[in-house]
N, C-alpha and C positions, 0 to 999 in steps of 0.2 A: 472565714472570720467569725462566724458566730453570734451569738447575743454578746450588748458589749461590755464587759467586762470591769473598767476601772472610767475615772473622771474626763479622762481624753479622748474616750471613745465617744461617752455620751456628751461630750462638748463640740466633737466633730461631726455626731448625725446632728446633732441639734443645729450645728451650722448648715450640714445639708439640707435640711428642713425649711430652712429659713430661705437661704438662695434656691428652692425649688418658689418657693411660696411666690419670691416675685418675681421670680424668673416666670412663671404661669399669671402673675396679675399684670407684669408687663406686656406677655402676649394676649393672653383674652381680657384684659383690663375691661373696663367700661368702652372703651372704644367711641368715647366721645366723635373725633378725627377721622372715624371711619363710618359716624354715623349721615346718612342721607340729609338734605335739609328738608327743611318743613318750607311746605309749600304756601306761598302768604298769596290770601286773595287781592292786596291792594298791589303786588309788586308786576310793574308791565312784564318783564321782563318772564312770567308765567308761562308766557303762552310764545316763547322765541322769538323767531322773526315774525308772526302772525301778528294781524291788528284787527281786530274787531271793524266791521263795519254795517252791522243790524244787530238789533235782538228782535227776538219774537217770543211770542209766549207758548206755542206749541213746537215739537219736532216737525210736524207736517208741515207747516209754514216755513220753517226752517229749509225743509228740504226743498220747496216750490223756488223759494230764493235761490238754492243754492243751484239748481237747476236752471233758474235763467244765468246765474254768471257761467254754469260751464255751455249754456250755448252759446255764449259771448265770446267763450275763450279765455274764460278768468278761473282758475286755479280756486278751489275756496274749500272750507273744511266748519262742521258745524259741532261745538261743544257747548256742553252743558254751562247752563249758569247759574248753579245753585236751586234758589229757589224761584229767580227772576226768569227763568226759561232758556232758552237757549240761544247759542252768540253764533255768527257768522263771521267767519274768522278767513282773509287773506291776505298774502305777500304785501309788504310795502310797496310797492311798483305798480300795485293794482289795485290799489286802494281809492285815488279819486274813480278809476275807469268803474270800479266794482260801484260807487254811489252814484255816481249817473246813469248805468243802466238800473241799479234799482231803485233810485226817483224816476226814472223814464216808465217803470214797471207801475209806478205809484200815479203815474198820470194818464195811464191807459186805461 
């Protein structure tokens, strides 16, 4: 075909052009729809099934906690909490068993 020659030619790459152009902004568009959310600190729903049931202000402390619920037999998992320290974090189901062995911890 060549370089194109008369008004039809460069009427039809210039069409090519154009259905490239969105044809590519349709696939790599901004990708709103495929973007990740943003993770909001106020939303429960952050942290899954998990439900906070301490903070403390160090990881150590964190972890002494989280050591008596697994000699108890409670499941439990420690995440950060910003600037407030860190959270102790278990399953709905074990959530009062988890505050009574660690008020029972808090009276010993």
């Amino acid at each position: 075909m060549g370089v194109p020659q008369g008004i039809f030619e460069y009427g039809v790459a210039a069409l090519v052009i154009v259905a490239m152009v969105f044809l590519l902004r349709w696939t790599f568009g901004t990708q709103n729809a495929r973007r990740p959310p943003v993770n909001d600190p106020a939303d429960p729903v952050d942290d899954g099934l998990l439900e906070e049931v301490s903070r403390v202000p160090t990881e150590s402390a964190a972890q002494v906690l989280r050591g008596r619920l697994h000699g108890n037999g409670i499941r439990s998992t420690v995440s950060r909490a910003g600037l407030d320290g860190y959270r102790l974090l278990v399953f709905p189901d074990d959530v009062k068993d988890a505050r009574v062995v660690l008020s029972r911890g808090a009276l010993e």
